[in-house]
N, C-alpha and C positions, 0 to 999 in steps of 0.2 A: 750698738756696735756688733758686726758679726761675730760667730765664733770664734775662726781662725785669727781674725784679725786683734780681735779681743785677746787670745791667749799670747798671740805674737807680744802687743804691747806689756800686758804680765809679766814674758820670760823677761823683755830687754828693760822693766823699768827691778826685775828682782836682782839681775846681773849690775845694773846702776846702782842698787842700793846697798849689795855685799862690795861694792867695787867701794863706794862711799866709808861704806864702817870697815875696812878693812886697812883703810888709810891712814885712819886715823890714829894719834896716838893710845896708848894703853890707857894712860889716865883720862882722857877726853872722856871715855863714857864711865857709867857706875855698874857695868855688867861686862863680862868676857864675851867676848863672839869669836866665829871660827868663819871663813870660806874654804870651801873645799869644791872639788870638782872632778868628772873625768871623761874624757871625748874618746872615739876611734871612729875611722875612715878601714873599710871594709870593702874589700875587693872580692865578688862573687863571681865565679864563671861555672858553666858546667858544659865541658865540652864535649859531650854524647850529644847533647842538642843537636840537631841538624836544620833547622830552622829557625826565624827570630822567636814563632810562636811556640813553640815546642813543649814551654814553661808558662804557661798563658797564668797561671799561680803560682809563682815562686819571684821573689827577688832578685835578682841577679844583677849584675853589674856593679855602680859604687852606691852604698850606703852609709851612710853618718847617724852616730848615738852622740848624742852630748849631753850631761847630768851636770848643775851647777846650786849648791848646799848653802844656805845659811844656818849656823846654829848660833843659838845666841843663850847665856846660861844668865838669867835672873839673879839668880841666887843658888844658892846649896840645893835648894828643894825643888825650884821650877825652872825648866829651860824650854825654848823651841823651836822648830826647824824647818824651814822651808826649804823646797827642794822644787827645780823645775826641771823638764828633760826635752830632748827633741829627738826625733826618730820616724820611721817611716809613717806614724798616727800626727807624727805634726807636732806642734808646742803642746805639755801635758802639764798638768799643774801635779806632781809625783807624788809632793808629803806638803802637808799643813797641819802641824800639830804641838799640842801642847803635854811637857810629860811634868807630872809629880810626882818628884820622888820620893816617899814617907818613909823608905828604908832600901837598903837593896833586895830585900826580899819584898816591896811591893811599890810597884811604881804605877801611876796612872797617865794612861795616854790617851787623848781626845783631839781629835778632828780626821784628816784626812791623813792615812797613812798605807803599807802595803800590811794586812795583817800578818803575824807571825805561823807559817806556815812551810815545813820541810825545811834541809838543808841548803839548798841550792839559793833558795829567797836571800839568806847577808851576804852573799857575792854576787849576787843578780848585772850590776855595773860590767859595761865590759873591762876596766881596769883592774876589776876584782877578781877573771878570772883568766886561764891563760887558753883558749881559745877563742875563734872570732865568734862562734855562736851559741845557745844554750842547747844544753838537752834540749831531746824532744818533747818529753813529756813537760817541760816549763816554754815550749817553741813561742815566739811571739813574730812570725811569720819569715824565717829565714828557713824554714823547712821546702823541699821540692813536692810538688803538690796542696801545699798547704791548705786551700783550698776544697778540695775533696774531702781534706779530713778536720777541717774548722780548728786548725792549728791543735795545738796538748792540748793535756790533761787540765793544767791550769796555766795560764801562760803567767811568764813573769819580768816586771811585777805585774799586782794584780791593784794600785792602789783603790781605796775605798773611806767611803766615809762611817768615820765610828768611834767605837769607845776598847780599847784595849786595857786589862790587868795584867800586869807581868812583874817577874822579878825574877831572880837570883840569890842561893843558897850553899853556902859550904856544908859538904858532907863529911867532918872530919879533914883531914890533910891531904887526902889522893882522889876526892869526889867532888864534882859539883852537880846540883840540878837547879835546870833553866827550867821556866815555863810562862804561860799565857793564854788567856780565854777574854774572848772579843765576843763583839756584837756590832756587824756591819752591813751598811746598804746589802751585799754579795750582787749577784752576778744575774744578768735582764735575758730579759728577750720580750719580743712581740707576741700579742697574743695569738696562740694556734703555732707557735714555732718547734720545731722539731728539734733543735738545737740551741745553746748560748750564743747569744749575739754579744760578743766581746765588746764592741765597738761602743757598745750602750753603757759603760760600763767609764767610757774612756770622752765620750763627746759632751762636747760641752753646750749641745745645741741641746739636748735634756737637762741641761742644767745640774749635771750631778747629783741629782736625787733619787731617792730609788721610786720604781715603776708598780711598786705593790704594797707601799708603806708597812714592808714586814722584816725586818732585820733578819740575817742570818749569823747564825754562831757558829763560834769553831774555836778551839783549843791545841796548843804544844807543849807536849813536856820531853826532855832531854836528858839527861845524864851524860858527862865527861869524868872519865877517868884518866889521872894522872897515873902514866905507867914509866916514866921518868921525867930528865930533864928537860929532853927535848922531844917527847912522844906521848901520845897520846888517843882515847877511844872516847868517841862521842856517839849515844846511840840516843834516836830521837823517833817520837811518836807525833801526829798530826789528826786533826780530823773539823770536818767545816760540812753542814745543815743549811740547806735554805731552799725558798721556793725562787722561782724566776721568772713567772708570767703575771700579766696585771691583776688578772682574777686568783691570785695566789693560789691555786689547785697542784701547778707540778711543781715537782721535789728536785733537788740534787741533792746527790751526797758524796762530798769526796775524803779518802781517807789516804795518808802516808805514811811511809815506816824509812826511815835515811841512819846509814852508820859511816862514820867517817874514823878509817887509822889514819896518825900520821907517826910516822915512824924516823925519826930526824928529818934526812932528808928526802922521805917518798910517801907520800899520800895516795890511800888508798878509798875511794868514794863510792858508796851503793844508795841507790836512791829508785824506791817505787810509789807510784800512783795510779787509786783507781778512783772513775766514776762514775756513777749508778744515775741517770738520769730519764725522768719519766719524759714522755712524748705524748701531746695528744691526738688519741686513735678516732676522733669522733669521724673524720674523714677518710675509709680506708683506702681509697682510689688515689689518695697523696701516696701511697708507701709502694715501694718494689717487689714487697712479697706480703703474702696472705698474714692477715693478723689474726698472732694464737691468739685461740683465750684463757691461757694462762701465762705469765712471762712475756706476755706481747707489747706492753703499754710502756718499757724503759730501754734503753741501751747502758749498757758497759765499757768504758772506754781504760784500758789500762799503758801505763808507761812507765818504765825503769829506764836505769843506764849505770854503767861500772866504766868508773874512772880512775886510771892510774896516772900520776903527775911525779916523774921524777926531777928532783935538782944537778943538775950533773955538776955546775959551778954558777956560782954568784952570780952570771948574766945568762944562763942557758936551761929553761927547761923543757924535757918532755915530757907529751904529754898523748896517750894513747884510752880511746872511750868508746864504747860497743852501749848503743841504747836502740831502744823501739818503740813503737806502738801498737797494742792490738784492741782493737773497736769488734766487739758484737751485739746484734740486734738489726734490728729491721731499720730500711736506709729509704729515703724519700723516693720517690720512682725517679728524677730524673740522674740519683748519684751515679757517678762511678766503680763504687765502693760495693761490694757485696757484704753477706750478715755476718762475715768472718771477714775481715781486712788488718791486713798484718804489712808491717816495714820495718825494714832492721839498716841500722847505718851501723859502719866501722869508720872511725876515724883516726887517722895519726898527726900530730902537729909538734911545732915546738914555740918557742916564749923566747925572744933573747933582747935584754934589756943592754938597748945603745946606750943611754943616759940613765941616771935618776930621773925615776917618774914618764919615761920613755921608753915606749916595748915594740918590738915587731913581732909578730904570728904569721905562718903558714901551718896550713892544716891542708890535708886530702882524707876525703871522704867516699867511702863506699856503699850506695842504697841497694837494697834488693827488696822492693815491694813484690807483692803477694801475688797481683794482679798485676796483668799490662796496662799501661796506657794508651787510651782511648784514641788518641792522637799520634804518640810515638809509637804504640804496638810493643813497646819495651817495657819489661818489669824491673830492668837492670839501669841505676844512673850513677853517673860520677860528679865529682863538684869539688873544686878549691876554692881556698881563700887565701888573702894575704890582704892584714889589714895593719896599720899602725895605730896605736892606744895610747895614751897620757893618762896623768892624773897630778891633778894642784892643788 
């Protein structure tokens, strides 16, 4: 059976079987289970276009996310979760895994999951958070050009096959620290590539294994502080090691740093990411400019964003976010991109819940890339959205 068609049957026989256990009465089985889930339909336009091609890499028009959970809890100690999604990659098998919990402060998780990485990763869901798209630096192709720039820093999620430790710790009455250190497939490419090829990462025509049978690590630890009833600082550290070519020779290395106030009712979010990634130079006639011979052999890719989310009332928030991207290093000859490429988006939106477990979003957005576009001759783009979101 092919891929697609293989992963199609997956999602519709996983949505049959949380539909089946969920029917059921409580005493019927000898273990708790949960379904959960959450969709949005996503209205992209960006009307500076002046033609249909204009955006020959970007999304635009209508888009669908759909996430649909089983959790099922064994026992006190063991439970596990499956999780499928659909989205512009098509049916994805998200999470397959198994957690043990030996204490709160040390739980083990095995199989397929996103590992624990940044703030942004436990709202990933568009029901999780209150705009239609993610940062850039977590973009998983709803950015304008996306293409040019091989979407963020690390898109999200990122799911992967592997072994995670984690837990959770009281510090006393006003502290807590999270943390976590995994060992997973990470992140492919073909050999001689100049970049991460996400897609390998995510298809099922490799069969989900990795390309270099070399595991990559990476670790999170956190700290929240309780600064009252209803407020609170969360400051969190990240960082993830691995090769990505089959001859396992190049590196990545990505590191983050995220702090999150929430101040009753107004949340305040900073979030950065870089990445240090080698390139191989053996061919220099692939590259746009002369390769030094010090500093020549990786690029740097970095992304932040500062988000503010006010509640104004029970059904209405806004929500105002200023993030970028800046990439330096030497860029293949035929990119667009020069050794210094930079974009900055402003966004303003808002959140207003029609229903329980029903929201609508509008967002306007404002780009100002570095460079013009090759096609438009514009370094200036605008772009709305209006999408509607659930969660069950």
């Amino acid at each position: 059976m092919r891929g697609p068609r293989r992963a199609t049957w997956l999602f519709v026989l996983a949505v049959a079987l949380a539909a089946v256990l969920s029917s059921l009465p409580r005493g019927a089985l000898a273990f708790d289970r949960n379904f959960a889930g959450s969709a949005q339909l996503d209205y992209h336009f960006a009307p500076t276009a002046k033609r249909a091609r204009s955006f020959p890499d970007a999304f635009d028009g209508f888009t669908m996310e759909l996430a649909g959970k089983v959790a099922v809890d064994f026992s006190d100690k063991v439970s596990a979760n499956l999780k499928v999604c659909y989205g512009c990659h098509g049916f994805e098998a998200d999470m397959m895994y198994f957690d043990f919990r030996v204490a709160d402060e040390l739980n083990f998780r095995v199989g397929r999951f996103s590992p624990t990485f940044g703030a942004f990763n436990l709202r990933h869901d568009p029901a999780n958070h209150r705009l239609s798209d993610k940062p850039l630096a977590y973009d998983m192709g709803r950015m304008l050009r996306m293409r040019q720039w091989n979407l963020g820093v690390m898109p999200s999620p990122f799911p992967d096959n592997g072994v995670e430790i984690n837990g959770t710790r009281r510090l006393g009455a006003i502290a807590q620290l999270d943390y976590a250190v995994y060992a997973v497939s990470g992140f492919k490419a073909d050999a001689g590539a100049l970049d991460l090829d996400f897609k390998l990462s995510r298809s099922p025509q490799s069969y989900y294994v990795d390309n270099n049978a070399r595991p990559a690590g990476g670790a999170r630890v956190a700290v929240t502080l309780k600064l009252g009833d209803v407020s609170d600082l969360t400051l969190g550290a990240s960082g993830m090691y691995g090769t990505f070519d089959p001859d396992n020779r190049l590196s990545y290395a990505i590191v983050g740093a995220d702090a999150t106030l929430r101040l009753e009712t107004t949340t305040v979010r900073v979030e950065g990411l870089s990445r240090r990634q080698e390139m191989d130079t053996s061919d220099p006639s692939r590259f746009k400019y002369v390769l030094s011979d010090k500093r020549g052999d990786f690029f740097m890719k970095h992304g932040a964003y500062v988000e503010v989310e006010q509640a104004v009332t029970r059904e209405l928030d806004l929500i105002a976010r200023a993030d970028g991207l800046l990439r330096v290093g030497n860029v293949a000859a035929d990119s667009e991109l020069s050794s210094r490429a930079t974009v900055l988006r402003y966004t303003l939106g808002l959140a207003y819940a029609i229903e329980r477990g029903l929201r609508v979003k509008f967002s306007t957005e404002a780009w100002d890339f570095g460079e013009r576009d090759a096609l438009t001759n514009r370094k200036f783009e605008l772009g709305m959205h209006a999408a509607l979101a659930g969660s069950f």
